[in-house]
C-alpha positions as CSV (number, residue, x, y, z in Angstrom):
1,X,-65.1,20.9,68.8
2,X,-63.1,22.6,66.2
3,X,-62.9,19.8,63.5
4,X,-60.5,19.7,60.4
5,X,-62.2,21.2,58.1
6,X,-62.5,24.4,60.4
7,X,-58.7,24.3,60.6
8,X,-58.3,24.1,57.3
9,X,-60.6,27.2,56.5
10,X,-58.7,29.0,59.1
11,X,-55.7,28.5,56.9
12,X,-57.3,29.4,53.2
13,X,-58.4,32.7,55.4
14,X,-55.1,33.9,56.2
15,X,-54.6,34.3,52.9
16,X,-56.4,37.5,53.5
17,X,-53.7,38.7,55.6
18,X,-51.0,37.6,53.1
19,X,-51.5,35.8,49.6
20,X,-49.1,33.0,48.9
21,X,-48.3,34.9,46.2
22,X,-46.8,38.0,48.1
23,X,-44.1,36.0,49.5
24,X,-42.3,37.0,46.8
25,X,-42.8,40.5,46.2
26,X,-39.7,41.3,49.0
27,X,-38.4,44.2,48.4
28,X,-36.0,46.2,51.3
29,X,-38.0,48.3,53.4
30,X,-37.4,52.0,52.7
31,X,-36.4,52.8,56.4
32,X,-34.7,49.6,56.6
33,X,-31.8,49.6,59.5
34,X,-28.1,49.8,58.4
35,X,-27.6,45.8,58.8
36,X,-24.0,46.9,60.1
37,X,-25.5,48.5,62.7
38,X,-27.6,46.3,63.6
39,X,-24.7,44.0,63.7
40,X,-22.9,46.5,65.8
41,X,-25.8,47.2,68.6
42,X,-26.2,43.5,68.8
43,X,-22.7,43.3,70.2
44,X,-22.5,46.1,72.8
45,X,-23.8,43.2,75.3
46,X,-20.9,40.9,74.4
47,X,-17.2,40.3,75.1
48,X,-15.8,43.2,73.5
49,X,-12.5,41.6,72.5
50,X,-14.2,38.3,70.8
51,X,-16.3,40.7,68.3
52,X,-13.7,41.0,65.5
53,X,-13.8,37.2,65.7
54,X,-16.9,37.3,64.4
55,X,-16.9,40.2,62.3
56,X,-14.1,38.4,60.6
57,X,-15.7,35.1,60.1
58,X,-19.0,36.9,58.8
59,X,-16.8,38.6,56.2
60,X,-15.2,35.7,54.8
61,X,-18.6,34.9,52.2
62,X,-22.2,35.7,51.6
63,X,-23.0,32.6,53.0
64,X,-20.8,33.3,56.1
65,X,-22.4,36.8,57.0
66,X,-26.2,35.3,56.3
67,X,-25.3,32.9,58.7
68,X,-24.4,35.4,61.4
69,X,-26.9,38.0,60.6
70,X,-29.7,36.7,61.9
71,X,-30.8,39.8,63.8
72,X,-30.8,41.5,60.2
73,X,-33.3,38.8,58.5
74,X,-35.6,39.1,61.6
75,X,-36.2,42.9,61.5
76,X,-36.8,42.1,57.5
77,X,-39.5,39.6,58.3
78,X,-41.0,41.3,60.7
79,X,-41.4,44.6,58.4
80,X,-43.8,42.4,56.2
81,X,-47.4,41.3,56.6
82,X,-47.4,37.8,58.0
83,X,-49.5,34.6,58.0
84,X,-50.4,34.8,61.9
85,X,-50.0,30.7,61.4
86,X,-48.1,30.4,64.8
87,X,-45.5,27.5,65.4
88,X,-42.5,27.5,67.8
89,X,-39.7,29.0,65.5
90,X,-36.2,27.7,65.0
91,X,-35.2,31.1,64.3
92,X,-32.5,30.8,62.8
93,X,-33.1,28.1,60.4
94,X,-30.4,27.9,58.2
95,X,-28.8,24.5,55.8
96,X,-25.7,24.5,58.3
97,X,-28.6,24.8,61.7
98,X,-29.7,20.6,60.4
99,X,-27.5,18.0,61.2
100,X,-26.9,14.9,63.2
101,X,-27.2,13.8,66.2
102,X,-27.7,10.9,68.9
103,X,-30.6,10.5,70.2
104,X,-31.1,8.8,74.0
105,X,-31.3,5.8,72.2
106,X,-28.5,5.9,70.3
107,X,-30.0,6.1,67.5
108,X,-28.0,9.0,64.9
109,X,-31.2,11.5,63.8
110,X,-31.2,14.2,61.6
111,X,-33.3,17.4,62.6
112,X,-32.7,20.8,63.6
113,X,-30.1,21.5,65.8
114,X,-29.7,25.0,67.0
115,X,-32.3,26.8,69.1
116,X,-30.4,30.0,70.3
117,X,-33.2,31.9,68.7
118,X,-36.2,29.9,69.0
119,X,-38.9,31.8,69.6
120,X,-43.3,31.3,68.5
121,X,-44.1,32.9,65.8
122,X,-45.4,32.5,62.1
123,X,-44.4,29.4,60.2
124,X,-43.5,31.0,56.7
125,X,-40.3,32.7,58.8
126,X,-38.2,29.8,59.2
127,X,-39.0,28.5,55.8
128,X,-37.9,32.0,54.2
129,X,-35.1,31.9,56.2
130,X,-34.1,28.4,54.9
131,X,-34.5,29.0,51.1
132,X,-32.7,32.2,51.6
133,X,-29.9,30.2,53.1
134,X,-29.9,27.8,50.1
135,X,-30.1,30.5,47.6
136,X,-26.7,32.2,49.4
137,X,-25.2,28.8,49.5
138,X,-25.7,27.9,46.0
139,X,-24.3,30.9,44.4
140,X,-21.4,31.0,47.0
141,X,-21.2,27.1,45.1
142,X,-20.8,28.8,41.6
143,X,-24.2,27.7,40.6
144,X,-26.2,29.3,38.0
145,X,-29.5,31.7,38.6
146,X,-31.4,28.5,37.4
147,X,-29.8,26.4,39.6
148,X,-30.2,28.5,42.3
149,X,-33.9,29.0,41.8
150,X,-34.1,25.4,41.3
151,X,-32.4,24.7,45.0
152,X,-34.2,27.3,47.1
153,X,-37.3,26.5,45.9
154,X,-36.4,22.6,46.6
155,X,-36.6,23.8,50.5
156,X,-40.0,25.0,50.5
157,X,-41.2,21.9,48.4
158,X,-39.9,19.5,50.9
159,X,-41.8,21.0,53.8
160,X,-45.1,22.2,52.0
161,X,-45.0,17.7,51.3
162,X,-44.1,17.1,54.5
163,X,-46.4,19.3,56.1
164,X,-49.7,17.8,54.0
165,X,-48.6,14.0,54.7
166,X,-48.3,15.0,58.5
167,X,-52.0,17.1,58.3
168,X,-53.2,13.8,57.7
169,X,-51.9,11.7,60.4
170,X,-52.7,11.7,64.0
171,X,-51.5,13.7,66.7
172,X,-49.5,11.0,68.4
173,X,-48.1,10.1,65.0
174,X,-47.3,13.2,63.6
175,X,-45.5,14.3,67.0
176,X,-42.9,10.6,67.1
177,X,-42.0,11.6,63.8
178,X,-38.3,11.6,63.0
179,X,-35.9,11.3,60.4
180,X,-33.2,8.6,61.3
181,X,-30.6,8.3,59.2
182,X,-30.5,4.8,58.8
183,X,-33.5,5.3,56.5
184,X,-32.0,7.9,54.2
185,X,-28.9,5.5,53.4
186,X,-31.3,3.5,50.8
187,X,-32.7,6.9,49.2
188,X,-29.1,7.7,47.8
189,X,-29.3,6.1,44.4
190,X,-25.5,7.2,43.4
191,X,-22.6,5.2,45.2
192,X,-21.2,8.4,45.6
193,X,-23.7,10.2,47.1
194,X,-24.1,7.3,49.6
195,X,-20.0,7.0,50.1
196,X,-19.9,10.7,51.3
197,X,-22.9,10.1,53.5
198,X,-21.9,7.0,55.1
199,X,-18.4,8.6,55.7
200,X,-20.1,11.5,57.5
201,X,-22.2,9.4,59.6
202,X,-18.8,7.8,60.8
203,X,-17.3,10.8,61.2
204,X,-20.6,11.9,63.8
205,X,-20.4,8.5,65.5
206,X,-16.9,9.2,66.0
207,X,-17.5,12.9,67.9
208,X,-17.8,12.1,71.4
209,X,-17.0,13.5,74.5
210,X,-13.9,11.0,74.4
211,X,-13.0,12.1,71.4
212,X,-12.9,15.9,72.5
213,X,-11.1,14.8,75.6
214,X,-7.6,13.5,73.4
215,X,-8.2,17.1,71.5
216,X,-9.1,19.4,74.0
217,X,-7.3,18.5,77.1
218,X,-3.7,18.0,78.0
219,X,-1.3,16.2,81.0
220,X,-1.0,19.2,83.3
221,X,0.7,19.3,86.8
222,X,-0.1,15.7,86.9
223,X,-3.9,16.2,85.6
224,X,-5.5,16.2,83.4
225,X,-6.6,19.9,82.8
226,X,-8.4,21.8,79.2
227,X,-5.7,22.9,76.8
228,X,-5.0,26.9,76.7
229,X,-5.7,27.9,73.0
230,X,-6.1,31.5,72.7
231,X,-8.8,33.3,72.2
232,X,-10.7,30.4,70.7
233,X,-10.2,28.1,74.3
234,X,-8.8,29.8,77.6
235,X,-9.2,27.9,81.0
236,X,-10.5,29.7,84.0
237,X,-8.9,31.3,86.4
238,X,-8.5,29.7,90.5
239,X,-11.3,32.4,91.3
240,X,-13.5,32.0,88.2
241,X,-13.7,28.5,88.6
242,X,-15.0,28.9,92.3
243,X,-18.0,30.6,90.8
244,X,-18.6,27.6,88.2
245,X,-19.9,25.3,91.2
246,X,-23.1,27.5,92.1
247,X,-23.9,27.7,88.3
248,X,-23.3,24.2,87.6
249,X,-25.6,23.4,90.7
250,X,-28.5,25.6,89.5
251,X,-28.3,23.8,86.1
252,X,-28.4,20.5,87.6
253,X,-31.4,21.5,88.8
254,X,-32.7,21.6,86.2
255,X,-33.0,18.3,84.8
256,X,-34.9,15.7,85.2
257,X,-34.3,13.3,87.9
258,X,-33.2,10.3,86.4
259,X,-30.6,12.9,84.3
260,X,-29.2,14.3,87.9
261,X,-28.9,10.8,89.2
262,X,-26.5,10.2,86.3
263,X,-24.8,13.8,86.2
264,X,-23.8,13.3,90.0
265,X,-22.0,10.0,88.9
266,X,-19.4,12.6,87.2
267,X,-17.0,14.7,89.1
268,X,-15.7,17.9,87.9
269,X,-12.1,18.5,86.5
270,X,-11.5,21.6,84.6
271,X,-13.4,24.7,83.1
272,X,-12.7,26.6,80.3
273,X,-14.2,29.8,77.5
274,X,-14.8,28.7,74.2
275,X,-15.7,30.3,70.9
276,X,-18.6,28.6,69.1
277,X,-20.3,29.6,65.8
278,X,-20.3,32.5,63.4
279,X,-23.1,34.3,65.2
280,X,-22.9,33.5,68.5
281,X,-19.1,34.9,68.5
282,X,-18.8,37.1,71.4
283,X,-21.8,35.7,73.4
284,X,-20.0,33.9,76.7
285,X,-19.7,30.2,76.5
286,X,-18.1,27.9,78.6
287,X,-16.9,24.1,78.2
288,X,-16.6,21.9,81.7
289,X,-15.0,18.5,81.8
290,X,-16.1,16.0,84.2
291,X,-14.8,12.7,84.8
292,X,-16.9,9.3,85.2
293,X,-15.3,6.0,86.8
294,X,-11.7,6.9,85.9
295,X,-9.6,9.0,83.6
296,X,-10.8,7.7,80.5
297,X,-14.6,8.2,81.1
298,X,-14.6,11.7,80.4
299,X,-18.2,13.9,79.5
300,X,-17.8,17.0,78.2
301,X,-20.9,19.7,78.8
302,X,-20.9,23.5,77.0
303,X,-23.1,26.3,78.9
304,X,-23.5,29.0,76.5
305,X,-25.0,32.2,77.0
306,X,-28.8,32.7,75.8
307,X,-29.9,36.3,75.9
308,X,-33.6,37.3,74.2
309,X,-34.1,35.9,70.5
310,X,-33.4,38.4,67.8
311,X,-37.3,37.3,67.1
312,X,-39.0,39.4,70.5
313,X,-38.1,42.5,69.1
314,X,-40.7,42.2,65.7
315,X,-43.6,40.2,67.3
316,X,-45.9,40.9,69.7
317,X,-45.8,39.9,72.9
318,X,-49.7,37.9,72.7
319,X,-47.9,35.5,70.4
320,X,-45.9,34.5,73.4
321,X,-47.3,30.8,74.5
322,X,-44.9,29.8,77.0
323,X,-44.5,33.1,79.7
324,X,-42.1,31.7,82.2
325,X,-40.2,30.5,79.5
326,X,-39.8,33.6,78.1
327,X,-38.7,35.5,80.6
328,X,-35.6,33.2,81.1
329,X,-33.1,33.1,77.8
330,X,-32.1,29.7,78.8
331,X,-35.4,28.2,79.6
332,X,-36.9,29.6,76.3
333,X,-33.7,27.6,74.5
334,X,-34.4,24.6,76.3
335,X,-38.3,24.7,75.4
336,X,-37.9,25.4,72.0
337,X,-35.5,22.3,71.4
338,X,-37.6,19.8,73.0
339,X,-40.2,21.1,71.5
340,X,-39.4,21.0,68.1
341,X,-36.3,18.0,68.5
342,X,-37.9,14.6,67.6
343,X,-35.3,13.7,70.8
344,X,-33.7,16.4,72.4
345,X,-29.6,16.0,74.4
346,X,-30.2,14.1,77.8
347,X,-28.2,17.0,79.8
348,X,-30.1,19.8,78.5
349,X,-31.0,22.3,81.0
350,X,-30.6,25.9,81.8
351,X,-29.0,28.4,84.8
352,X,-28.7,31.8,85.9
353,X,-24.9,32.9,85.8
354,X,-23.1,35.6,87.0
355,X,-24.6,39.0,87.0
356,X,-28.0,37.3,86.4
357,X,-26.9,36.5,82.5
358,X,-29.4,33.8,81.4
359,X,-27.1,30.2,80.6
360,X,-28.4,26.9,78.9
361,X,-25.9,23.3,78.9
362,X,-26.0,20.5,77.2
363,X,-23.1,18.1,75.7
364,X,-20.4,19.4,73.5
365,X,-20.5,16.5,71.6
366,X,-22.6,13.6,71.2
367,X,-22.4,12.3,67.6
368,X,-23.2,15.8,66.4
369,X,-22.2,16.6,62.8
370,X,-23.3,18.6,59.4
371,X,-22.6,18.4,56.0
372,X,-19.8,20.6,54.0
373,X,-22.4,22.7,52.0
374,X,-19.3,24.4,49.9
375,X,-18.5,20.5,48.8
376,X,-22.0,19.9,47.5
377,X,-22.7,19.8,43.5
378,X,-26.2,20.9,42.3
379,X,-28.5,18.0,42.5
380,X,-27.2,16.7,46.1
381,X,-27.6,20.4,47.2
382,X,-31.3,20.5,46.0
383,X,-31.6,16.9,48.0
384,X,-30.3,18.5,50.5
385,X,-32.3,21.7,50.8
386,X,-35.3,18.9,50.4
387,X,-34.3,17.3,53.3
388,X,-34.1,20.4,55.3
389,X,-37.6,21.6,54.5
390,X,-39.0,18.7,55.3
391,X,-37.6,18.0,58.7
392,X,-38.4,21.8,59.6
393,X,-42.3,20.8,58.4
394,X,-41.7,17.9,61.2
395,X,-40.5,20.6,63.7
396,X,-43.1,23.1,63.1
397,X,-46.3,20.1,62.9
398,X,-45.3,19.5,66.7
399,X,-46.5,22.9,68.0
400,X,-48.5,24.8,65.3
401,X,-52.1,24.0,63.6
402,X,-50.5,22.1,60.8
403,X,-54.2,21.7,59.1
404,X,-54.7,25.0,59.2
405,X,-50.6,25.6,57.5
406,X,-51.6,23.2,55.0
407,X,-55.1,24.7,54.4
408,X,-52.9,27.9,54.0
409,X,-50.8,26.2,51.3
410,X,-53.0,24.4,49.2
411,X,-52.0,21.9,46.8
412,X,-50.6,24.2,44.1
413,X,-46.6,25.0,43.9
414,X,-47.8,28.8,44.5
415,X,-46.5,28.8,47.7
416,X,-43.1,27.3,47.0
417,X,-42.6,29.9,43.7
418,X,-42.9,32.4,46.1
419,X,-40.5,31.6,48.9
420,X,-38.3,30.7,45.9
421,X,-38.4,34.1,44.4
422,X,-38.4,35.8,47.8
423,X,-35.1,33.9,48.4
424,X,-33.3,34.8,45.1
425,X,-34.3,38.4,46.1
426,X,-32.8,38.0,49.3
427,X,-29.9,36.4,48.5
428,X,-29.3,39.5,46.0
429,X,-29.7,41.7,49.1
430,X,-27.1,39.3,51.3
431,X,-24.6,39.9,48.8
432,X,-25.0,43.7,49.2
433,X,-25.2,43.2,53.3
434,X,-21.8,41.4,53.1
435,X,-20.3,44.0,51.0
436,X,-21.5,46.6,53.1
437,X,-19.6,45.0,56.1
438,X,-16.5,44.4,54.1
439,X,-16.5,48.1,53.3
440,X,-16.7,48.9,56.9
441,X,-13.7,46.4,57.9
442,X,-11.8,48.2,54.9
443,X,-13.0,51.4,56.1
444,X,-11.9,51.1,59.9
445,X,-15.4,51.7,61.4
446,X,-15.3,47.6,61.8
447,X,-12.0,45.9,63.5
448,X,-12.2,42.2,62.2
449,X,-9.9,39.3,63.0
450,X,-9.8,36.6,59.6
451,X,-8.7,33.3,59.8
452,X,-9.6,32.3,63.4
């Protein structure tokens, strides 16, 4: 039997492979790929017309295109040596990819909330990607170098903590672990800290399917039918809709039991295309309103596209855990949040769609919200980016060796000065990456659509 201290000397030895220390030495690869193009290949599989959507969106700030380029961070990663200290990956693990939500329960948690690129792989990716985030952020905030140092390196901090309290824990223990919000109220010393965060709690509690059915839907015809906004929301056509019912039956198949029992209480009323995200602009999305005992019982479910992670193309294939998952977009989605989700979305479940694209649902809404990162001043963003490393520790204890990450770590800060520098390189390189795409929008070579 493998014992702790063998997992823990399994970590100190991948420091062979990689010193903590070298998380820092980032420097662009010398055949690095033009990150427009890579932005550009990325959307020859999706609806053509929606791309200057997101090519306008991306272009609007640093912290705007990080958050879309995804596919660019992943080819950096994966040009470096790594840890080989596997976990399931968020992927794209970035401040605005945390937030709240309501667990089965009822309960409003805070964890990661976005899993269109999970994928397994090694640990130190998602916390890169996550100081990088916070290092964009802060100097799109105005902070200084210091500051920004000071945030990023806050990130990595919070999870290399996290990760040693949960290496000494149990496995049961360290797998119900979960941040619920009602015990972060009480760590907010400043009444206006707390004010802010109490008011965006409210504001969660009060995004609901109901409350999407007063905005998104309208009398129609007698019926109530999803409001035509173009190109953000447009309602399916007679003969698209007749295609949603084989869809929406192979997703109920999906779930569990109990969860079909409940779905089949609902009747269907209207389907719709949305546009979700910065990223995900382009990829095909759908919203579908169903209605419980009457009019004013509506739930409102999203089935968005879920092609392979930007992930698969950088590591090999042996790191794959889950097979049968992989090999299905919306099935690898679906894993990867229940894996990593303290409590994952009771209607969450994949499909196959129309010319076999891979499709995963859950709600639209259910007390999901995030915090205005612009809005934040320096020590609440540092809290913040805290926070977020922490809870991505959480994530990442439920399905890697975290004895053997923590054995990797150590109990110096040299792991946390690295990822900080690594991030304030990066950051350095965003700003370049976003200029480069502005250029191309000036330049013609990019058609981009701002303000939508």
């Amino acid at each position: 039997m493998t014992t702790p201290a063998d997992r823990r000397r399994r970590g100190r030895a991948a420091r062979d492979r990689v010193s903590r220390a070298d998380h820092g030495r980032w420097i662009p690869a010398a055949d690095r790929p033009d990150p427009v193009g890579v932005l550009e290949r990325q959307g020859e599989d999706r609806v053509a017309e929606l791309l200057p959507i997101r090519y306008g969106r991306m272009a609007a700030s640093p912290f705007a295109f990080l958050r879309g380029a995804a596919a660019v961070m992943a080819a950096d990663l994966g040009a470096v040596p790594d840890t080989g200290l596997t976990v399931q990956l968020c992927g794209d693990a970035h401040l605005v990819n945390f937030g709240v939500y309501a667990s089965p329960e009822r309960a409003l948690l805070f964890d990661v909330n976005d899993f269109d690129e999970t994928y397994p792989g090694p640990f130190e990716w998602d916390v890169k990607r996550l100081a990088a985030s916070v290092a964009v952020a802060a100097r799109d905030n105005g902070l200084d170098e210091e500051r920004v140092r000071r945030a990023a390196r806050a990130s990595a901090t919070g999870y290399a903590t996290a990760m040693r309290h949960l290496a000494g824990v149990g496995e049961l223990e360290a797998w119900y672990a979960r941040v619920d919000t009602a015990d972060l109220v009480p760590l907010l010393t400043k009444s206006g800290q707390r004010k802010r965060f109490e008011a965006g709690l409210e504001h969660a509690r009060r995004r609901t399917s109901l409350q999407a059915f007063g905005k998104l839907t309208e009398e129609r015809d007698g019926r109530r039918r999803i409001i035509s906004a173009p190109p953000l929301i447009e309602p399916l056509k007679k003969t698209e809709l007749r295609g949603v019912g084989k869809v929406f039956s192979d997703y109920r198949a999906t779930l569990a039991e109990d969860r079909r029992v409940l779905l089949d209480r609902y009747r269907f009323v209207d389907a719709a295309t949305k546009v979700v995200g910065v990223g995900s602009v382009g990829t095909r999305c759908f919203i579908v309103l169903l209605e419980g005992r009457d009019g004013r019982d509506p739930l409102f479910l999203q089935i968005k596209e879920a092609g392979r992670s930007v992930l698969e193309d950088h590591l090999p294939p042996t790191r794959v855990e889950a097979e049968v998952a992989a090999h299905h977009g919306g099935r690898r989605v679906v894993t990867g949040q229940h894996l990593m989700q303290a409590a994952s979305d009771i209607f969450l479940g994949w499909t196959t769609g129309p010319a076999g694209r891979h499709f995963y649902g859950r709600q639209l809404r259910d007390m999901k919200g995030s915090v205005e990162i612009g809005e934040m001043r320096p020590s609440g963003l540092r809290a913040y980016a805290d926070l977020c490393g922490r809870t991505l520790a959480r994530a990442h204890a439920r399905t890697g060796d975290r004895i053997a990450i923590v054995g990797y770590l150590g109990s110096a800060d040299t792991f946390a000065d690295a990822v900080a520098e690594f991030a304030v390189r990066y950051a350095d390189r965003t700003l370049v990456d976003h200029g480069e795409l502005v250029s191309a929008i000036e330049d013609g070579r990019i058609t981009a659509t701002h303000g939508v």
